[in-house]
C-alpha positions as a printed Julia matrix, in Angstrom:
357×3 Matrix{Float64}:
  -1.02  -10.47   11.44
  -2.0    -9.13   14.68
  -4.05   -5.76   14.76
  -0.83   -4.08   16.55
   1.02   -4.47   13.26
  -2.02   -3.88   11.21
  -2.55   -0.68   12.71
   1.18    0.57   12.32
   0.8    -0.42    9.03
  -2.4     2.19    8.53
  -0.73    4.91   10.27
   2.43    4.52    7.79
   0.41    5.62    4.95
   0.3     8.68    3.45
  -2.72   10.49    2.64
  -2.09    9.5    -0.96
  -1.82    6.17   -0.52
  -5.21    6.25    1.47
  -6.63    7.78   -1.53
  -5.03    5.22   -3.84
  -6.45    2.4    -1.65
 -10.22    2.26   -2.95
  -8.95    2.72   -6.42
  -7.38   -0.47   -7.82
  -8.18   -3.68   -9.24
 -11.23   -4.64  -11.36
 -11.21   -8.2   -12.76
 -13.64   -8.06  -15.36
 -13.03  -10.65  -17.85
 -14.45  -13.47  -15.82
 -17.81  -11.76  -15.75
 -17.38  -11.18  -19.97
 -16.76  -14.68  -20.02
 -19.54  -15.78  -17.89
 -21.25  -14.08  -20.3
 -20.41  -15.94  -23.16
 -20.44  -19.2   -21.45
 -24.38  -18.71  -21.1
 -25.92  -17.75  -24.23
 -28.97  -19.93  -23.37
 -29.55  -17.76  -20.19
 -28.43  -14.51  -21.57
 -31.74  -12.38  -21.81
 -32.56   -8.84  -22.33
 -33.64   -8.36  -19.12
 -29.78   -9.17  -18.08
 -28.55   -7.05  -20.58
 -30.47   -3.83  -19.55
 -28.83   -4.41  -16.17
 -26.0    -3.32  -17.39
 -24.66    0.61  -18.23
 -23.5     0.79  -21.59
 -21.5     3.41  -24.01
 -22.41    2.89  -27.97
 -19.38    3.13  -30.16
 -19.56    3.16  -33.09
 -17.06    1.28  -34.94
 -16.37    4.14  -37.82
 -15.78    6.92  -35.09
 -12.78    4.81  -33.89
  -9.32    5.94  -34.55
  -7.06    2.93  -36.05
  -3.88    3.67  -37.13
  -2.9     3.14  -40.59
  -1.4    -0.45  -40.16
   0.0    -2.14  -42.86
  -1.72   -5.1   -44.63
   0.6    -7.39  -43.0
  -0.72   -6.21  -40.21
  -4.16   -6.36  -40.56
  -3.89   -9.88  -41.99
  -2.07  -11.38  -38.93
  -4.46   -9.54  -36.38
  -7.85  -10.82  -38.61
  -7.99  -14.1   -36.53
  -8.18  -12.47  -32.9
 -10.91  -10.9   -31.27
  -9.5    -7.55  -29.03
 -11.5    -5.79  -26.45
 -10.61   -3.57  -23.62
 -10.97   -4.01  -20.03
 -11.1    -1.42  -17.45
 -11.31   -1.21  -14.06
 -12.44    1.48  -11.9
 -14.13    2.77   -8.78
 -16.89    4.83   -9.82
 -19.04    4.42   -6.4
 -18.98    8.05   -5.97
 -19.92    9.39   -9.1
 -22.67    6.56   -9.61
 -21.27    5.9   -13.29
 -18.96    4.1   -15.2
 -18.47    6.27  -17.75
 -15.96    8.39  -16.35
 -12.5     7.88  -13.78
  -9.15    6.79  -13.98
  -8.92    3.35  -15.07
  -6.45    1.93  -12.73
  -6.39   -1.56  -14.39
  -6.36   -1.52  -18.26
  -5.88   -5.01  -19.74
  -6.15   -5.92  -23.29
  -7.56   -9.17  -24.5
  -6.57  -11.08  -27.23
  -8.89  -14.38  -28.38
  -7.53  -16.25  -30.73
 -10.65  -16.86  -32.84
  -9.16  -20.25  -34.23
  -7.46  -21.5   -31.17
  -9.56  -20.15  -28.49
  -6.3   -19.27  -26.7
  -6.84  -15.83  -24.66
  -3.76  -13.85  -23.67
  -3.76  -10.53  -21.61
  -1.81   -8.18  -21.54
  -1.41   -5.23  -18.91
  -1.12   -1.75  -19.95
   0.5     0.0   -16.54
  -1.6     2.85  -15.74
   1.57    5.02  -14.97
   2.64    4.32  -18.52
   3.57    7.99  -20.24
   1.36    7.8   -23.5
  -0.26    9.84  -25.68
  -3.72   10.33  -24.54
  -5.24   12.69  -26.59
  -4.19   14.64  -29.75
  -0.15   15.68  -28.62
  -1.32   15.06  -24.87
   1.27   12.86  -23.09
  -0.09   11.84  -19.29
  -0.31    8.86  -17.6
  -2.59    6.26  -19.92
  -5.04    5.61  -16.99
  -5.63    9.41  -17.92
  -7.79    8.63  -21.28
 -10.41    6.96  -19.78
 -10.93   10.21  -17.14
 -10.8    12.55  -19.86
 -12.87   10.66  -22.17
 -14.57    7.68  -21.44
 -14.24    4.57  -22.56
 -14.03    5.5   -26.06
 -11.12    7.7   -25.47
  -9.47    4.94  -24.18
  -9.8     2.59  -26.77
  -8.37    5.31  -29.25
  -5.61    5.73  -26.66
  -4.56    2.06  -26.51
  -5.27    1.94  -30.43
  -2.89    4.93  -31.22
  -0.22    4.12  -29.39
  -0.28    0.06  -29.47
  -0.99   -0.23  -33.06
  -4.48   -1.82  -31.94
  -7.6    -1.91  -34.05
  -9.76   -2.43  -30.4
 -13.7    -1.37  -31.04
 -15.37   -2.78  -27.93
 -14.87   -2.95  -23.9
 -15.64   -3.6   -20.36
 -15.81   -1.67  -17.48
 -16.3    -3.07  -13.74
 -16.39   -1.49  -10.21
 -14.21   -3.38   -8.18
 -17.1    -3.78   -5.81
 -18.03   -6.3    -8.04
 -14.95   -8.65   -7.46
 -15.84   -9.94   -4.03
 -19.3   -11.47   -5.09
 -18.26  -12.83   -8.08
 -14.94  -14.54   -6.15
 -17.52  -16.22   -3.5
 -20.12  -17.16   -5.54
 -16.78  -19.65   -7.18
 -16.4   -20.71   -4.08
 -13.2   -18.91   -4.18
  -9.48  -19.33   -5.53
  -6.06  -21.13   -5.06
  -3.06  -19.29   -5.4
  -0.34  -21.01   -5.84
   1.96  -19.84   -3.78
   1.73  -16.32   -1.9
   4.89  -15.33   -0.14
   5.46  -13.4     3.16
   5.36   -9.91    1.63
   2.41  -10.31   -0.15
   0.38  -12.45    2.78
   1.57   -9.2     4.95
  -0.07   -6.55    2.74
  -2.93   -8.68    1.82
  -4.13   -8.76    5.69
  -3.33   -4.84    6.11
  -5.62   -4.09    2.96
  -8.33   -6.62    4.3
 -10.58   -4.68    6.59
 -10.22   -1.47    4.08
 -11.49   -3.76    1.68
 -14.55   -4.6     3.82
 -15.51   -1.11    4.49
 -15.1    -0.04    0.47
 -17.24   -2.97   -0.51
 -20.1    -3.22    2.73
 -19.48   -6.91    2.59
 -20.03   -7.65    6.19
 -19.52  -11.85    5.93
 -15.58  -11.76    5.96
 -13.29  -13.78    8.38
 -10.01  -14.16    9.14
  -6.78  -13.31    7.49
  -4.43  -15.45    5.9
  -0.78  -16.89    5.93
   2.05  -17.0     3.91
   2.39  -20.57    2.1
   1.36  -22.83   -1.13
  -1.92  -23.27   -2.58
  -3.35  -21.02   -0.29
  -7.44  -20.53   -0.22
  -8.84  -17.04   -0.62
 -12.36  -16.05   -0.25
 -14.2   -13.14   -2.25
 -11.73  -10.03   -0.16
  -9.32  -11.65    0.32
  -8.55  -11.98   -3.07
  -9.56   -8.57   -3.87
  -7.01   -7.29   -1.38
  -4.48   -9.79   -3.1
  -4.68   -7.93   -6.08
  -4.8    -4.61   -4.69
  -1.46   -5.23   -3.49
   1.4    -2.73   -4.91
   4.19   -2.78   -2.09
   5.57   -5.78   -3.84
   6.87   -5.4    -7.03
   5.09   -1.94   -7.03
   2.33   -2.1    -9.95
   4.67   -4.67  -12.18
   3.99   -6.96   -9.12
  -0.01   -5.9    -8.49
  -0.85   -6.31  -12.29
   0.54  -10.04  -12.18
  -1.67  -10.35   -9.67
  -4.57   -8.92  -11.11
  -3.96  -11.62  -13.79
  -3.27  -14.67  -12.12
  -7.0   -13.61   -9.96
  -8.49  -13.78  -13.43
  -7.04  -16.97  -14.55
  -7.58  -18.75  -11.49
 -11.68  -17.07  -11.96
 -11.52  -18.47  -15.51
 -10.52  -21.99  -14.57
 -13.06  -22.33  -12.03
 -16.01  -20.58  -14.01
 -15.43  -22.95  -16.72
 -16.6   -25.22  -14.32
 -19.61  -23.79  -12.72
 -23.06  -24.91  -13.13
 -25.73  -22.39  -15.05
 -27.87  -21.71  -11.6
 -24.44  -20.33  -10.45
 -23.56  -17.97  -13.78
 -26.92  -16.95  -13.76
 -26.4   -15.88  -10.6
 -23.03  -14.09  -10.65
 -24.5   -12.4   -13.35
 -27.63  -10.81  -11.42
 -25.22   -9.68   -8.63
 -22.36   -8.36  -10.92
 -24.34   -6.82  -14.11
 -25.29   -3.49  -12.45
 -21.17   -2.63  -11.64
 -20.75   -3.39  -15.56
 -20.57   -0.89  -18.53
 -19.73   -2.04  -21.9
 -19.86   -1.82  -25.81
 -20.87   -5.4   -26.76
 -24.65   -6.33  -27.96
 -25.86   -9.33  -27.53
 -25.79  -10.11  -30.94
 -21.99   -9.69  -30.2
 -21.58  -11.81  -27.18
 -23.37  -14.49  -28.78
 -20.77  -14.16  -31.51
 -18.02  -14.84  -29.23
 -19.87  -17.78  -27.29
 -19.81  -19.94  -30.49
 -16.34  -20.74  -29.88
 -16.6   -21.09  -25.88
 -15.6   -25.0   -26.01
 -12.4   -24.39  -27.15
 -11.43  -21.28  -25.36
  -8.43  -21.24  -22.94
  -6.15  -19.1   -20.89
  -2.7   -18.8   -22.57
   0.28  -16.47  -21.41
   0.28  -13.25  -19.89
   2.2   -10.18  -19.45
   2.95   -6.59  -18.55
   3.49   -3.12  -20.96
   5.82   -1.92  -21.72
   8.26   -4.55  -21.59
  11.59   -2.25  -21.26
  11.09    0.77  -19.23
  12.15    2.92  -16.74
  10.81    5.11  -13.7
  10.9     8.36  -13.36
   9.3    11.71  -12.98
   8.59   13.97  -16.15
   8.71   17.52  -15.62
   5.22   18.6   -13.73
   3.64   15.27  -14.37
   5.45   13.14  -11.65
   6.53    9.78  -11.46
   5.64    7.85  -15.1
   6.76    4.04  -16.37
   8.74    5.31  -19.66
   8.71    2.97  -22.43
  12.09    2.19  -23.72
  11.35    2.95  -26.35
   7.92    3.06  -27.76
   8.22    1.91  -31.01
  10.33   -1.69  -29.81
   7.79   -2.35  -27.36
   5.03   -2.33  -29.54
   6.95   -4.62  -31.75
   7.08   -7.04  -28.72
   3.85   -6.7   -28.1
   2.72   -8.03  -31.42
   4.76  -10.54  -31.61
   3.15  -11.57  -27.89
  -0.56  -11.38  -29.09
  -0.7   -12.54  -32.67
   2.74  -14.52  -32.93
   3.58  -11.83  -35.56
   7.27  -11.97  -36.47
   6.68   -9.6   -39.44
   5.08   -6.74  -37.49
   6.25   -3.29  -38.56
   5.6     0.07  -36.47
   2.94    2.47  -38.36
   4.19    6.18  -38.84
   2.06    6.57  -36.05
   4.05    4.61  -33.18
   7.42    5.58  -34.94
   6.49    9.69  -34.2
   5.11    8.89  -31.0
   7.94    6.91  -30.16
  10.31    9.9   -30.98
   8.13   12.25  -28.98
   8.42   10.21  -25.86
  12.21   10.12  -26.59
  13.02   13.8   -26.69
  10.78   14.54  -23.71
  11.97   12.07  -21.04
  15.37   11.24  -22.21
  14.75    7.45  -22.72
């Protein structure tokens, strides 16, 4: 793309979008699982360099599931990641969390599956406080947004990550970078537009050249950043598949790296990360690193809609609540017996009489 173009692209944006720009992605699992694929070189001296939030497990609201339930989600690990940008404020404790994924590990398997919570999504954030779900985190912290995703997902989540996107960049070049498989004309279009914004927001001065459309195209450290800030195709459905496919191409090739090289992404990325796991905890999760591997993905909710609601704006509406969590669990923990707590059916019925859908 030729800086003509580029530039007509910049001048087509609206304020808005400007300010939308320097708030998207975070891929933080591959820097949770860089943890655990260390435990020899995990330290306290690495884990003070990161900001962290104590939770305690008690003070987090779980629905009351039933013991079907419970018993089919007893074999997975859950923990939530967030992404923000936080440069401004100098913390991670606070922001929209424009990327909210949940992780599932199956503790017997060592599959991992994601799935996306859209940050438009109209949930219930709060007590009786329907906003967008990216909204929790702002209000309250991580913690609030655990009790968000647990409230209205029938989730029993007690721990998370947070990441600056900043962080993404480093932690892509210090791989060596990532294939995508195939990035098409749209996307290689948008990806060079958001490149030199990308440079600025991250003062990562070592970038060159953009890219073109094709298969198993190379991208370096912002260029797959901007890749998965993209949301003019497919609109955030498109930009959170994306955000995924980054983190399983990071996964693959971190499995793969060499300790001098962990150690490393780790001293570069641990200062843009907050989070609720002890070491004691990560250490946990590293027993079963051998057999851990990236299994399916996917976006929430499943059925929706678009649309705005009343003063709030434009919101992704499940349709409905309570059938989309069913899908859910049947996604994460292969649960074909799954049944809705009280919970999800009221908020379900809530979302219903005040959009419509």
């Amino acid at each position: 793309m030729d800086r003509e173009v580029q530039n007509k692209h910049k001048k087509g944006m609206t304020k808005r979008k400007k300010r939308q720009r320097r708030k998207i992605i975070i891929v933080v699992i591959v820097v949770l699982l860089a943890l655990l694929m260390i435990p020899l070189a995990f330290s306290w001296s690495k884990y003070d360099k990161m900001g962290k939030v104590v939770i305690n497990d008690k003070e987090v609201k779980i629905n009351e599931l039933s013991p079907e339930t419970k018993k089919a989600m007893k074999s997975y690990e859950n923990i939530a990641l967030f992404g923000l940008d936080n440069r401004d404020m100098g913390s991670l404790e606070r922001g929209n969390s424009d990327t909210i994924i949940v992780v599932s590990i199956n503790k017997d398997s060592g599959e991992i599956k994601m799935a996306s919570v859209y940050r438009d999504t109209y949930l219930d954030i709060d007590e009786n406080k329907f906003r967008k779900a990216n909204a929790a985190y702002a209000n309250g912290g991580p913690k609030q947004a655990i009790d968000m995703l647990n409230k209205n997902l029938d989730l029993n989540i007690t721990d998370y990550v947070s990441v600056d996107f900043g962080a993404l960049v480093e932690a892509v070049d210090l791989l060596g970078g990532i294939e995508i498989d195939e990035l098409d004309a749209g996307e290689a279009k948008w990806l060079n537009a958001y490149v030199d914004d990308t440079v600025k927001n991250t003062g990562y001065e070592d970038y060159v050249g953009y890219v073109s459309a094709g298969e198993n195209v190379h991208l370096n450290g912002v260029q797959a950043t901007a890749y998965a800030r993209i949301r003019y195709v497919g609109l955030d459905y498109g930009r959170t598949e994306r955000q995924r496919e980054v983190i399983t191409k990071m996964f693959e090739k971190a499995k793969q790296c060499d300790l001098m090289t962990l150690n490393k992404m780790m001293d570069e990325m641990l200062p843009q990360i907050s989070t609720s796991l002890s070491p004691t905890e990560l250490i946990g999760l590293a027993s079963g690193v051998a057999k851990y591997h990236m299994g399916e993905n996917t976006g929430f909710p499943f059925d929706k809609e678009s649309g705005d609601v009343g003063s709030l704006g434009d919101m992704v509406i499940p349709i409905d609540l309570e059938s989309n969590v069913i899908q859910l669990h049947k996604f994460l923990y292969d649960n074909e017996e799954y049944t809705p707590s009280q919970t999800v059916k009221e908020l379900s019925e809530t979302i219903h009489a005040n959009t419509g859908y």
